[in-house]
C-alpha positions as a Markdown table, in Angstrom:
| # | Residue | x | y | z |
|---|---|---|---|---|
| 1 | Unk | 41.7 | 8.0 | 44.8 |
| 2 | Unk | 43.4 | 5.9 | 47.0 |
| 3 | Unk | 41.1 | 3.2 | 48.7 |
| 4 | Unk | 44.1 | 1.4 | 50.4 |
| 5 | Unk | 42.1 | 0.8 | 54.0 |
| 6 | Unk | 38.8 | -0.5 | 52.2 |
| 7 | Unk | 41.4 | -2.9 | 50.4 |
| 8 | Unk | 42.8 | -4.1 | 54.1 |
| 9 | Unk | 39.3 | -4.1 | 56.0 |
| 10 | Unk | 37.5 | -6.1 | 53.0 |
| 11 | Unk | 40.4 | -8.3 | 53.0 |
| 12 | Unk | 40.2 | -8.7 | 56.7 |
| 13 | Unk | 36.0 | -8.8 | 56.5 |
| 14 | Unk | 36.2 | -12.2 | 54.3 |
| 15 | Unk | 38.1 | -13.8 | 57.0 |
| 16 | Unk | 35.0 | -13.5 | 59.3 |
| 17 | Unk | 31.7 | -12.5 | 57.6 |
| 18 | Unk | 30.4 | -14.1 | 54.3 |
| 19 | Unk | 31.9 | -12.6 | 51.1 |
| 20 | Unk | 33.1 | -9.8 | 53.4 |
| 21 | Unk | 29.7 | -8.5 | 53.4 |
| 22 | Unk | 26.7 | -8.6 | 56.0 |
| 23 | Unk | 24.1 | -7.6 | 52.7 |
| 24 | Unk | 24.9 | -8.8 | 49.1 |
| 25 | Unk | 24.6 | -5.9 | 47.3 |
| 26 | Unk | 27.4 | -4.4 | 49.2 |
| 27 | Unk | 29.9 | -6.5 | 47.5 |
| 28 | Unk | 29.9 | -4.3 | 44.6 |
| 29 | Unk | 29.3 | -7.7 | 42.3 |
| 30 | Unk | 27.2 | -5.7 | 40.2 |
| 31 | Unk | 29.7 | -3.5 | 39.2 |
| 32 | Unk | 32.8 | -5.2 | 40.3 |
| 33 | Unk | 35.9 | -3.5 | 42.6 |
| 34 | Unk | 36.9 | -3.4 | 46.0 |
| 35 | Unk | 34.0 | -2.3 | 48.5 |
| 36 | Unk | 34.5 | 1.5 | 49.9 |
| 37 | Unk | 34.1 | 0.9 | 53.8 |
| 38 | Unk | 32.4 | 4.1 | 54.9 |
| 39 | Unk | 34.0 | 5.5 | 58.3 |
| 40 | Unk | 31.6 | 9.2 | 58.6 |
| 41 | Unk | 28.6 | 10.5 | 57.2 |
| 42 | Unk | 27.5 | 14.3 | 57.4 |
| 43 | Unk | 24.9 | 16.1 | 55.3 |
| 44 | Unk | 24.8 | 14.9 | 52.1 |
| 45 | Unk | 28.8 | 14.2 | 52.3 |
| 46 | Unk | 30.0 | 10.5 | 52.9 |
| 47 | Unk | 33.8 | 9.6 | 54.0 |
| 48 | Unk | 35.5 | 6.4 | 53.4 |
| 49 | Unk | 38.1 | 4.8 | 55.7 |
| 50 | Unk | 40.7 | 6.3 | 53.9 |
| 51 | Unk | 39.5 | 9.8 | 54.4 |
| 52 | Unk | 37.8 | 10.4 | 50.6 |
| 53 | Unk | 34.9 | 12.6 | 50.6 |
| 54 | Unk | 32.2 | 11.9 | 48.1 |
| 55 | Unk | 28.5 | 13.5 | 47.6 |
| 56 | Unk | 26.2 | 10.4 | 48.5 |
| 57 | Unk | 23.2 | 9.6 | 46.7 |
| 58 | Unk | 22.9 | 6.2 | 48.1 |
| 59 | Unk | 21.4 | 7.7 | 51.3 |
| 60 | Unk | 21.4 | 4.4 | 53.2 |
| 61 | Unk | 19.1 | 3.3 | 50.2 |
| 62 | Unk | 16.9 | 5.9 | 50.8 |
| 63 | Unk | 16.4 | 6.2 | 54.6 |
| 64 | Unk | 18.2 | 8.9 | 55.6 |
| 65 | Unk | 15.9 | 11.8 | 53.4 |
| 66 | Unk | 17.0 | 14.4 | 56.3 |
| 67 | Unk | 20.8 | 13.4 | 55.3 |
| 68 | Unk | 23.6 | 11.8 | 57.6 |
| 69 | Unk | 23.8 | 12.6 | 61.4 |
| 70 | Unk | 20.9 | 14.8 | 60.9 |
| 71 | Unk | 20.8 | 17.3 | 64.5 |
| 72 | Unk | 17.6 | 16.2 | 65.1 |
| 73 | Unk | 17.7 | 12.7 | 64.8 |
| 74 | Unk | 21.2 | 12.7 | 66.6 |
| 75 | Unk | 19.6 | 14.2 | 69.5 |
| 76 | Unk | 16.0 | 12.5 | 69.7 |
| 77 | Unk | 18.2 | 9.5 | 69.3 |
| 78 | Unk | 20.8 | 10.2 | 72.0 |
| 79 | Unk | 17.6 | 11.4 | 74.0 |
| 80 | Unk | 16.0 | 7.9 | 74.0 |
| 81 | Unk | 18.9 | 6.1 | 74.5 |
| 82 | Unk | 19.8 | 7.9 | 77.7 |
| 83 | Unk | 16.4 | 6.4 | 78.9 |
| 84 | Unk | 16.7 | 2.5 | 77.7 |
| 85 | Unk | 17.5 | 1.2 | 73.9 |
| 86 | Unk | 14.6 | -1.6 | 74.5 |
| 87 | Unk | 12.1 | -2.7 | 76.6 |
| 88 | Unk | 10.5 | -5.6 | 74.8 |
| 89 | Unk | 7.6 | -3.8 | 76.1 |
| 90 | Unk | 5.2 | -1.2 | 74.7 |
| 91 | Unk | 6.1 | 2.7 | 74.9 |
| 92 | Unk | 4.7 | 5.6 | 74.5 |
| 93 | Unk | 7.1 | 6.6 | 71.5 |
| 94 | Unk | 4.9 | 3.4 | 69.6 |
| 95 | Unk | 2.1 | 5.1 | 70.1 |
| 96 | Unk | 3.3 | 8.7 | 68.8 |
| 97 | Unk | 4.8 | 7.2 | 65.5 |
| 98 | Unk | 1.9 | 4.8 | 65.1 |
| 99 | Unk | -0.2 | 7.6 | 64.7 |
| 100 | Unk | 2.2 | 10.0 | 62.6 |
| 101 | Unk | 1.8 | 7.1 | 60.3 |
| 102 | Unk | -1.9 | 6.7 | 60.0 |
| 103 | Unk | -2.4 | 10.6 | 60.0 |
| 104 | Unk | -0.7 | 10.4 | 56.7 |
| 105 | Unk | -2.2 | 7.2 | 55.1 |
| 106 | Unk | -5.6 | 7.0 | 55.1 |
| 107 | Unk | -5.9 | 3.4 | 54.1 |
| 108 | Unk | -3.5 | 2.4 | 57.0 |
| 109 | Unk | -6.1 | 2.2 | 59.9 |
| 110 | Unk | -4.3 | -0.1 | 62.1 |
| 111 | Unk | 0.0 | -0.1 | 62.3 |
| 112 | Unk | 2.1 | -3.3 | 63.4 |
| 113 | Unk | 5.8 | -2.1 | 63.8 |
| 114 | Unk | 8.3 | -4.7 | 63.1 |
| 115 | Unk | 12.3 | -4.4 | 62.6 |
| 116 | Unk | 12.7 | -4.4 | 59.4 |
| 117 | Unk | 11.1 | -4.4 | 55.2 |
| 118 | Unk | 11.5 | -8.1 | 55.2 |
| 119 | Unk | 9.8 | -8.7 | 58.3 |
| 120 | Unk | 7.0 | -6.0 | 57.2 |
| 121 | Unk | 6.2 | -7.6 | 53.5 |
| 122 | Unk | 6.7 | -11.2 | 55.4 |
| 123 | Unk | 3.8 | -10.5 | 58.2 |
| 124 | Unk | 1.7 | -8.8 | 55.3 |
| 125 | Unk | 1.8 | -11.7 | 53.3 |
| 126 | Unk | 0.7 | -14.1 | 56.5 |
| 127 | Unk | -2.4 | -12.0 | 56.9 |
| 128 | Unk | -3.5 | -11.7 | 53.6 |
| 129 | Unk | -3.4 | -15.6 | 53.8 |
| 130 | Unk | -5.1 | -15.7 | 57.2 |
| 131 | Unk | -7.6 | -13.4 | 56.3 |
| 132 | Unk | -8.5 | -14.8 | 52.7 |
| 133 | Unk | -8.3 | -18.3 | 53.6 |
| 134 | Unk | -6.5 | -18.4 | 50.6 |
| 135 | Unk | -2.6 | -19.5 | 49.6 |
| 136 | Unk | -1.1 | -18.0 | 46.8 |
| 137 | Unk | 0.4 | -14.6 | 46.5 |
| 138 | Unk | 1.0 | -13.2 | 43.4 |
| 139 | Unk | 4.3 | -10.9 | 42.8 |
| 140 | Unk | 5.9 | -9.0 | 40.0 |
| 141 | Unk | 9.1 | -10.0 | 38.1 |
| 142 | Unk | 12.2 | -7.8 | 38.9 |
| 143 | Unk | 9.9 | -6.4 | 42.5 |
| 144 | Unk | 11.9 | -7.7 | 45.6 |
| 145 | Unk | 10.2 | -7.5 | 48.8 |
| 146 | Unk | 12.5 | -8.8 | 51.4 |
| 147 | Unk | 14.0 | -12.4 | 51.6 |
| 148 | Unk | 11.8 | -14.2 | 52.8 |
| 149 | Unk | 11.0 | -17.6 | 50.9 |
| 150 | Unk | 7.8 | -17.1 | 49.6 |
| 151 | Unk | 9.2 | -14.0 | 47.6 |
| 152 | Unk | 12.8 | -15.2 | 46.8 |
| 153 | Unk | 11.1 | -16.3 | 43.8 |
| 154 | Unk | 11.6 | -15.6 | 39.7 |
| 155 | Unk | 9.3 | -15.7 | 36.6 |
| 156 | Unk | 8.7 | -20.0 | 35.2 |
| 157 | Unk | 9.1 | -20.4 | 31.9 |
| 158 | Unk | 5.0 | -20.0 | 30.6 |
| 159 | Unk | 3.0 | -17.3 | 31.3 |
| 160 | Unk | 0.9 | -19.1 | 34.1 |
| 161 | Unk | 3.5 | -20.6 | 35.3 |
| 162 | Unk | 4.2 | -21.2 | 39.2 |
| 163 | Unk | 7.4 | -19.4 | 40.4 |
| 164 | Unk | 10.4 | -21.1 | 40.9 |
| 165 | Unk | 13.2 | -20.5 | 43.8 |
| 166 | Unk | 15.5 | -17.9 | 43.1 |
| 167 | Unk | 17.8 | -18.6 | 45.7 |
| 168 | Unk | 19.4 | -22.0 | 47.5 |
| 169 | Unk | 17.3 | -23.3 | 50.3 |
| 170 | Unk | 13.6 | -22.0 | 48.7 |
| 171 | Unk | 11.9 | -25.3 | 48.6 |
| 172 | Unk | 9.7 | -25.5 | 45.7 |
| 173 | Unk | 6.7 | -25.7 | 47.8 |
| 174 | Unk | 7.1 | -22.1 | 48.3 |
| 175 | Unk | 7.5 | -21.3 | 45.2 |
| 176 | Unk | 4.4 | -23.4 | 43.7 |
| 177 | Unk | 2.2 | -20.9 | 45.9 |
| 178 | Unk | 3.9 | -17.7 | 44.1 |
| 179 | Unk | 3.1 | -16.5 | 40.6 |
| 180 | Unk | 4.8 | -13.9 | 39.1 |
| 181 | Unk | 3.4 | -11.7 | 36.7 |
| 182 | Unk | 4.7 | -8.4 | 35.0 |
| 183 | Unk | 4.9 | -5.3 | 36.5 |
| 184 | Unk | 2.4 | -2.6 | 34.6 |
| 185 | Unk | 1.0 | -5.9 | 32.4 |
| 186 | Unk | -2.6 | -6.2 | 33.9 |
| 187 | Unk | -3.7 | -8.8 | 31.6 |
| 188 | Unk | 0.1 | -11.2 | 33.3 |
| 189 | Unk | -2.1 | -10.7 | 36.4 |
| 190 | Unk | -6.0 | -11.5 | 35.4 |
| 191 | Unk | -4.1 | -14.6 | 33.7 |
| 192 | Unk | -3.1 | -15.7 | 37.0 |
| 193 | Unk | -6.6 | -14.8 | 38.6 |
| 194 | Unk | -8.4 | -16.7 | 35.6 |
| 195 | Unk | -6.3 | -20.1 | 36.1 |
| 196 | Unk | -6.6 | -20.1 | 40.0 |
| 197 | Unk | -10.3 | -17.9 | 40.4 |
| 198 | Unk | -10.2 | -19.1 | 44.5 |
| 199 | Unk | -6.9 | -19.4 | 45.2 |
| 200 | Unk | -5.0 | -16.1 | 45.3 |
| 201 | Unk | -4.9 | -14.0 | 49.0 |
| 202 | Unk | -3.2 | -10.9 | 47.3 |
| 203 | Unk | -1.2 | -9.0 | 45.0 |
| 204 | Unk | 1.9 | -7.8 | 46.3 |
| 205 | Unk | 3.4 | -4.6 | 44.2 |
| 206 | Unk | 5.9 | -1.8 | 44.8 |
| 207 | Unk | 3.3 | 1.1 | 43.3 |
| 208 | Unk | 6.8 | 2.4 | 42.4 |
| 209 | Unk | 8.9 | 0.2 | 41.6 |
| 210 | Unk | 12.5 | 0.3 | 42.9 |
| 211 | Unk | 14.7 | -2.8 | 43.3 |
| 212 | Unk | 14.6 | -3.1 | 39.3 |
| 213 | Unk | 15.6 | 0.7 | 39.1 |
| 214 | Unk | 12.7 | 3.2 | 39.2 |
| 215 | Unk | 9.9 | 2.0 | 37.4 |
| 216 | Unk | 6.6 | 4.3 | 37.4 |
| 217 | Unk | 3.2 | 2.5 | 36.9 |
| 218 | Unk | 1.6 | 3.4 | 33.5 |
| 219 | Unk | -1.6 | 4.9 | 33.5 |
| 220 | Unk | -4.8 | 2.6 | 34.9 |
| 221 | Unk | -2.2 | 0.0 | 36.4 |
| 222 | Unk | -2.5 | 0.5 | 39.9 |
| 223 | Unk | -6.3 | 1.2 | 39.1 |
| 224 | Unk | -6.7 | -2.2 | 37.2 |
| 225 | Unk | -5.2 | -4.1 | 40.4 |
| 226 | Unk | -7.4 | -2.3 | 42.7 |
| 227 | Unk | -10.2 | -3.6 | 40.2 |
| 228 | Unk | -9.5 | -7.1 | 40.0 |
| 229 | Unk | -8.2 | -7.7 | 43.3 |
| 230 | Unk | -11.2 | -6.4 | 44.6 |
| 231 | Unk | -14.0 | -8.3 | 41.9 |
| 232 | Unk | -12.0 | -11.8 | 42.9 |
| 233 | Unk | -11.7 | -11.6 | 46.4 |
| 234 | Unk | -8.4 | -10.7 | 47.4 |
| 235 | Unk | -6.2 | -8.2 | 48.8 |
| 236 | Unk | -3.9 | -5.3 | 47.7 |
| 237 | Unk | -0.9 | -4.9 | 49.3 |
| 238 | Unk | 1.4 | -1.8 | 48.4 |
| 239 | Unk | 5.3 | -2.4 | 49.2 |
| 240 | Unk | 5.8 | 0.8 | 50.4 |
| 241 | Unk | 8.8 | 0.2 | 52.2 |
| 242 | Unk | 11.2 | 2.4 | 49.6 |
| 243 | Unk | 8.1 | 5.0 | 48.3 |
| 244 | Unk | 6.5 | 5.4 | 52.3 |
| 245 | Unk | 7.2 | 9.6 | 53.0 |
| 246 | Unk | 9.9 | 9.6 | 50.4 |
| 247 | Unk | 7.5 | 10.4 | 47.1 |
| 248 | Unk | 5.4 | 12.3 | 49.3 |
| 249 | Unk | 3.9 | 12.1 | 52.5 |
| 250 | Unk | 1.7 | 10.5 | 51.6 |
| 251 | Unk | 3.3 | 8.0 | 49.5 |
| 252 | Unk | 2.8 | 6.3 | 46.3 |
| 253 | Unk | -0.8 | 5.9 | 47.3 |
| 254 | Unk | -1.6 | 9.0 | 47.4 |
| 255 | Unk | 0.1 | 10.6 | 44.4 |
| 256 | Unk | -1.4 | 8.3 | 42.2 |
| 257 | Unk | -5.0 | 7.9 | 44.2 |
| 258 | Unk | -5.3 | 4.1 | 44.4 |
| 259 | Unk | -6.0 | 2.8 | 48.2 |
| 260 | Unk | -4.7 | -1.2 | 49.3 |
| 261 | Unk | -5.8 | -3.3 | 51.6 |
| 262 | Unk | -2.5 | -3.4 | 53.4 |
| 263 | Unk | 1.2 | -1.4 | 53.5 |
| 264 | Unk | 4.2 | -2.2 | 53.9 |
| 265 | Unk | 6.5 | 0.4 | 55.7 |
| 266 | Unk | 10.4 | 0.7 | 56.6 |
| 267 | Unk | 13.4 | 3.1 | 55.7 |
| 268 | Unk | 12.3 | 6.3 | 56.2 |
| 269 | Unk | 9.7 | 5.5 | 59.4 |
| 270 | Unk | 12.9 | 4.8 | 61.4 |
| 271 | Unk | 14.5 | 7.5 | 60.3 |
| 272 | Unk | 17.6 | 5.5 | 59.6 |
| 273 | Unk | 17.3 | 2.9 | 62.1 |
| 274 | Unk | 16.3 | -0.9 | 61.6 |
| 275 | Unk | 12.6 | -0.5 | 61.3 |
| 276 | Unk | 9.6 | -1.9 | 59.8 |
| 277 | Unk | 5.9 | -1.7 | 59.5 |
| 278 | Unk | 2.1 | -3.0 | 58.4 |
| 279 | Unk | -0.8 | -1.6 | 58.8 |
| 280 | Unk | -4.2 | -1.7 | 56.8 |
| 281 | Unk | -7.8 | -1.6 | 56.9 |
| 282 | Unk | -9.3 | -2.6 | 60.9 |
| 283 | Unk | -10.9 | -5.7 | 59.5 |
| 284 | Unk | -7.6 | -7.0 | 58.1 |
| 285 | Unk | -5.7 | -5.7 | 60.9 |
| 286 | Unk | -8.1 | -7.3 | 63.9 |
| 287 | Unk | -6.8 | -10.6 | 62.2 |
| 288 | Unk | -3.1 | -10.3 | 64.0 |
| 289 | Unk | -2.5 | -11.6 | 67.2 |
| 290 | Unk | -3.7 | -10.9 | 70.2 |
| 291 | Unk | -6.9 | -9.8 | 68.0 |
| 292 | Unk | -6.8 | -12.7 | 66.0 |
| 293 | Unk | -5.2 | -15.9 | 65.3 |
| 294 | Unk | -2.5 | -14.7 | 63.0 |
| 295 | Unk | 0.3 | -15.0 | 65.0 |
| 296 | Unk | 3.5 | -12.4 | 64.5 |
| 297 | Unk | 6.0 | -11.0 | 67.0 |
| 298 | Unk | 8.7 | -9.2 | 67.7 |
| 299 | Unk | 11.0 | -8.4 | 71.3 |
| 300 | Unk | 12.8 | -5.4 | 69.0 |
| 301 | Unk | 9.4 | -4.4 | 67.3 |
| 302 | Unk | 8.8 | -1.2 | 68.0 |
| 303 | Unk | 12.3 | -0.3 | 69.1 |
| 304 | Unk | 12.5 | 2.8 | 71.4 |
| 305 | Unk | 15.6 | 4.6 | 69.6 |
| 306 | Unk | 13.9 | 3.4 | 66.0 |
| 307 | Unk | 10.9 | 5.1 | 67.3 |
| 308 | Unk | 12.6 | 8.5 | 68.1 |
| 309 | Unk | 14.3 | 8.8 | 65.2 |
| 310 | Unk | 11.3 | 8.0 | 63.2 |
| 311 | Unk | 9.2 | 10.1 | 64.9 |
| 312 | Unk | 11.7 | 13.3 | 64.5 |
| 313 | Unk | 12.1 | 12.8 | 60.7 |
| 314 | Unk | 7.9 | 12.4 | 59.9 |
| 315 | Unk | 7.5 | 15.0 | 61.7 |
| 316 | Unk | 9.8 | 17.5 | 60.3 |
| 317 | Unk | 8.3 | 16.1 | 56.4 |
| 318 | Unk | 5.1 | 17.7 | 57.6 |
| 319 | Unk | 7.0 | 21.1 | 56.9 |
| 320 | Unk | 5.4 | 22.3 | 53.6 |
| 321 | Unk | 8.6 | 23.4 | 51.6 |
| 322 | Unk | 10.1 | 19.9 | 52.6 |
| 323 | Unk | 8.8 | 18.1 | 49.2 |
| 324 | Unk | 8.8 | 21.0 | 47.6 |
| 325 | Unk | 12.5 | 21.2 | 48.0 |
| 326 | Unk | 13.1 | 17.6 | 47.5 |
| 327 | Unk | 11.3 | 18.3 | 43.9 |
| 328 | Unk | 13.3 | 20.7 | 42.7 |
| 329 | Unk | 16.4 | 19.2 | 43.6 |
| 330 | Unk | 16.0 | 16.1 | 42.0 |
| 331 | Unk | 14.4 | 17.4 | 39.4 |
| 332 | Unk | 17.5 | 19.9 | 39.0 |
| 333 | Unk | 19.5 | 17.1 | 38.9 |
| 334 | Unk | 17.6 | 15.0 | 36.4 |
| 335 | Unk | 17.7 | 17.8 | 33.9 |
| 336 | Unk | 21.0 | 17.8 | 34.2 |
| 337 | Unk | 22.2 | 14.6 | 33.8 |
| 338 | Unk | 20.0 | 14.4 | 30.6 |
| 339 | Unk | 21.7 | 17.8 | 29.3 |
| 340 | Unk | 25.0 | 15.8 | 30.0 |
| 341 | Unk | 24.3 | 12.8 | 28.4 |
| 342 | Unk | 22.9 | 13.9 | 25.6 |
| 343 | Unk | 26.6 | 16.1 | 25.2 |
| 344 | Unk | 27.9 | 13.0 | 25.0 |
| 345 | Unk | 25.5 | 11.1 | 22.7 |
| 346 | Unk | 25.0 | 8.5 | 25.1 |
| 347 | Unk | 22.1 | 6.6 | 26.1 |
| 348 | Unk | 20.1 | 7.3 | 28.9 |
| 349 | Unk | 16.5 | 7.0 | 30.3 |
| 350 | Unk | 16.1 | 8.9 | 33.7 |
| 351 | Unk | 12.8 | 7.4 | 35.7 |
| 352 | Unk | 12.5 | 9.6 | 38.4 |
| 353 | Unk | 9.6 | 9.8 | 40.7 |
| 354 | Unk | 10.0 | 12.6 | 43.3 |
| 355 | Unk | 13.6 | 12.3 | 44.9 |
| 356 | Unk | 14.0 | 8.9 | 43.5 |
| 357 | Unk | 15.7 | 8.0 | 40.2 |
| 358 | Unk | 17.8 | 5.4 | 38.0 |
| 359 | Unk | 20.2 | 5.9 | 35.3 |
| 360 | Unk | 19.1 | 3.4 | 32.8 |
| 361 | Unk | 21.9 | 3.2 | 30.3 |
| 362 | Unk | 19.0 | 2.6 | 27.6 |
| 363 | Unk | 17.2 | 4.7 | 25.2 |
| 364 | Unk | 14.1 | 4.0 | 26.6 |
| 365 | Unk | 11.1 | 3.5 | 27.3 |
| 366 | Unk | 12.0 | 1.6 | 30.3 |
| 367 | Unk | 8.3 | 0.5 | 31.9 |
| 368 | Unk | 9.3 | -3.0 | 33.3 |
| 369 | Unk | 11.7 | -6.0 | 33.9 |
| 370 | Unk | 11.9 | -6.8 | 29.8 |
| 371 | Unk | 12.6 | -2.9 | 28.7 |
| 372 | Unk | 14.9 | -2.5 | 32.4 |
| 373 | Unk | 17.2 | -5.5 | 31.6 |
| 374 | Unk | 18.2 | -4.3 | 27.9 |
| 375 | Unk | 20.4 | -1.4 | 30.1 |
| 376 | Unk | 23.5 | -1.5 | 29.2 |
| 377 | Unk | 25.4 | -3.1 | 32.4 |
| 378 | Unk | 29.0 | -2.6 | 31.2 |
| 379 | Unk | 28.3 | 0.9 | 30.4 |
| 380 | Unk | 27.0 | 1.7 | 33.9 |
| 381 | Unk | 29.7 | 0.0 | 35.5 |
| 382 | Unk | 32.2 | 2.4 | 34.3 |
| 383 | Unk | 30.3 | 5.8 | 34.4 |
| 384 | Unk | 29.8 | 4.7 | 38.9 |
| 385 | Unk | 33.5 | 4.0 | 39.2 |
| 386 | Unk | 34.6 | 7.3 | 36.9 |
| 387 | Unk | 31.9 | 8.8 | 38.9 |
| 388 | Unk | 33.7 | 7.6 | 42.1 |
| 389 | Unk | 36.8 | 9.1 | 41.1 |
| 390 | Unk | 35.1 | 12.2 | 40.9 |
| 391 | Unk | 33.8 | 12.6 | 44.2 |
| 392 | Unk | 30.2 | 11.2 | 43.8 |
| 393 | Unk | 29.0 | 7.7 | 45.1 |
| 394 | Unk | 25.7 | 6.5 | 43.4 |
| 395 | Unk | 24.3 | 3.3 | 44.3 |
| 396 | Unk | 26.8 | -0.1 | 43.1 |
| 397 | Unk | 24.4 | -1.5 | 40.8 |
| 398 | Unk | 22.4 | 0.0 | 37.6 |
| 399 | Unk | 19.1 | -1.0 | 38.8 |
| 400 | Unk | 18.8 | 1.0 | 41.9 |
| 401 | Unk | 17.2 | 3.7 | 42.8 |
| 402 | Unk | 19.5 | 7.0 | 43.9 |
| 403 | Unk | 18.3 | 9.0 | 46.2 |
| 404 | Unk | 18.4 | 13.1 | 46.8 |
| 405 | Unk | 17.8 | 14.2 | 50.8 |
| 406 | Unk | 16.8 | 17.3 | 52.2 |
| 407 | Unk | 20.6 | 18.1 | 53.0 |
| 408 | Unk | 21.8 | 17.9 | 49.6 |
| 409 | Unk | 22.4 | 21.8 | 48.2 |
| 410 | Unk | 22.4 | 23.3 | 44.7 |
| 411 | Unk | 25.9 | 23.0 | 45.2 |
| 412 | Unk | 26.4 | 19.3 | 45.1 |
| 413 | Unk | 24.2 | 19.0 | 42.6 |
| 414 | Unk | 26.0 | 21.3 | 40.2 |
| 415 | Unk | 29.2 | 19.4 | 41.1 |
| 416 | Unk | 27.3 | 16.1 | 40.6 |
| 417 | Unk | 26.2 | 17.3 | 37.0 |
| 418 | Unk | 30.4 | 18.3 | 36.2 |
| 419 | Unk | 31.2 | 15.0 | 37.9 |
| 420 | Unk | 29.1 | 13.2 | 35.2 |
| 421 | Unk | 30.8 | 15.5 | 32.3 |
| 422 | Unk | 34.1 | 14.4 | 33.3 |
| 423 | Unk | 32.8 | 10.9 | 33.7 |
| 424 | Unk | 31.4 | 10.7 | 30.0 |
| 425 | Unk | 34.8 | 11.8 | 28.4 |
């Protein structure tokens, strides 16, 4: 395919924005190339500046489950725009999608809407401190929560070991207060609990995880963190921000039963606008300003447009065939892929949780960072550009989630599966 415009507009783009790029993981430095600038989205079709079509499974990582320029979401967005795109000031649309939201989570009480995931996991994290009385957090190698310094941090070198900063410009203060344990390993977290018995306000875990590639909890792990955090004193907190009404509608948390103390929204509850959200048990909540004395704040929280696009895509997951559909789709398309690798005798582990999935390029099991980071990276990077070629874009790194939507037909998906054929050979 001819990318000649991406070429010229990346080119121009690292004149004036860092690395070309307003978000890292759009530099394609996880699988290397020139950046595809995207110029139209419709459906479950994407369209590069150069005119190339391609079947997207990348979904605005994961936000846009209705598909691109949905009609609904177009007009309830156009609608509230007409009207004002902020106020700084409360709305009734906050109120609407507030409640849409704890309708559907029963743990969730109480919402605080915010502009983004970051923002969401960052507030969380406060409150769990202001409410505990407590300062360290505890986190799980390979889960990414936003950047915010107290969770830009990676595994030590010991097993009790305090974090240390994983990026420039994370003072090791924050990172002392973070301990990272290992993602369905409930003894890396009673460790942690054991050394510092008064010192931890929360657990913070992706029930699913996916910013290491989908990762499922094993059996009793979610359980055994509801346990513990609640014997020693501190709080759950679910990252919901990829999982919230894209598993279910109900989440993680209520496919695999376990309740937290707090969640963290985003993605889907703006319905592809910059959104974000937290919202827990009342007692927790009451802690947030004006209630309490845990200050957080926001002029774009609760953005008018963000809420009528949010409000438009919950609502029309409430359908009963909506999951159902997603389901079989990506389950259609799991079985598929599988069928094709396995023609080609290469290695492959599909983790799928509803319409969420990774490729690893690894005969499996793949249950947490160690097993995730044995994929083979090399191998990956050439099935995604093969697959580009082809007319499919998957997400530019292998330890991603892809995403199906609601627009995506039996049709792309039986020309995803050829795609991958043709991308094997």
């Amino acid at each position: 395919m001819n990318r000649q415009r991406s070429a010229q507009l990346y080119s121009e783009a690292q004149r004036v924005i860092p690395g070309g790029v307003n978000s890292p993981a759009r530099s394609w430095g996880a699988v290397g190339g020139t950046p595809i600038f995207f110029a139209k989205g419709k459906g479950s079709h994407v369209w590069d500046a150069d005119g190339n079509e391609y079947i997207d499974y990348v979904c605005s990582w994961g936000p846009l489950i209705l598909g691109h320029a949905d009609d609904g979401v177009v007009s309830a967005v156009t609608d509230a725009a007409q009207v004002g795109t902020s106020f700084g000031a409360p709305t009734e649309a906050e109120n609407q999608m507030a409640s849409l939201v704890a309708q559907a989570y029963p743990s969730v009480s109480l919402v605080r809407f915010v502009s983004s995931g970051t923002e969401a996991a960052m507030s969380a994290l406060r409150l769990a401190r202001a409410f505990t009385g407590r300062d360290k957090i505890i986190k799980f190698q390979g889960g990414y929560h936003g950047h915010a310094d107290a969770l830009l941090v990676a595994a030590g070198s010991g097993a009790t070991s305090h974090g240390v900063p994983d990026s420039a410009g994370v003072t090791d203060s924050f990172a002392q207060d973070t301990l990272i344990a290992q993602f369905n390993d409930i003894d890396s977290v009673s460790t942690h609990f054991d050394e510092y018995p008064d010192s931890i306000a929360c657990v913070i875990v992706e029930p699913v995880a996916g910013n290491m590639g989908v990762v499922p909890p094993d059996d009793g792990f979610l359980e055994g963190l509801r346990t513990l955090t609640t014997e020693r004193g501190a709080l759950l907190i679910f990252d919901e921000v990829i999982t919230g009404f894209r598993v279910a509608l109900e989440g993680a948390q209520g496919i695999y039963g376990v309740t937290p103390d707090l969640t963290c929204f985003g993605k889907i509850v703006g319905g592809g606008m910059p959104v974000g959200a937290y919202g827990g048990r009342e007692d927790v909540m009451n802690v947030v300003s004006p209630l309490g004395p845990m200050y957080q704040a926001g002029t774009l929280s609760g953005n008018p447009v963000a809420m009528a696009a949010g409000i438009e895509t919950v609502t029309r997951l409430q359908a009963p065939e909506a999951y159902q559909q997603l389901e079989e789709n990506a389950a259609l398309l799991a079985d598929g892929l599988n069928a094709v690798f396995a023609e080609a005798e290469t290695p492959l582990t599909i983790n799928r949780v509803g319409s969420m999935m990774t490729l690893f390029f690894n005969p499996g099991p793949v249950n947490g960072w160690e097993s995730v980071s044995q994929s083979d990276r090399d191998g990956f990077t050439r099935f995604f550009h093969n697959m580009l070629d082809e007319g499919v874009y998957l997400p530019p790194s292998p330890f991603e989630a892809m995403f199906v939507s609601l627009a995506h037909t039996t049709e792309d998906i039986e020309r995803t599966i050829e795609a991958a054929r043709n991308a094997l050979k």
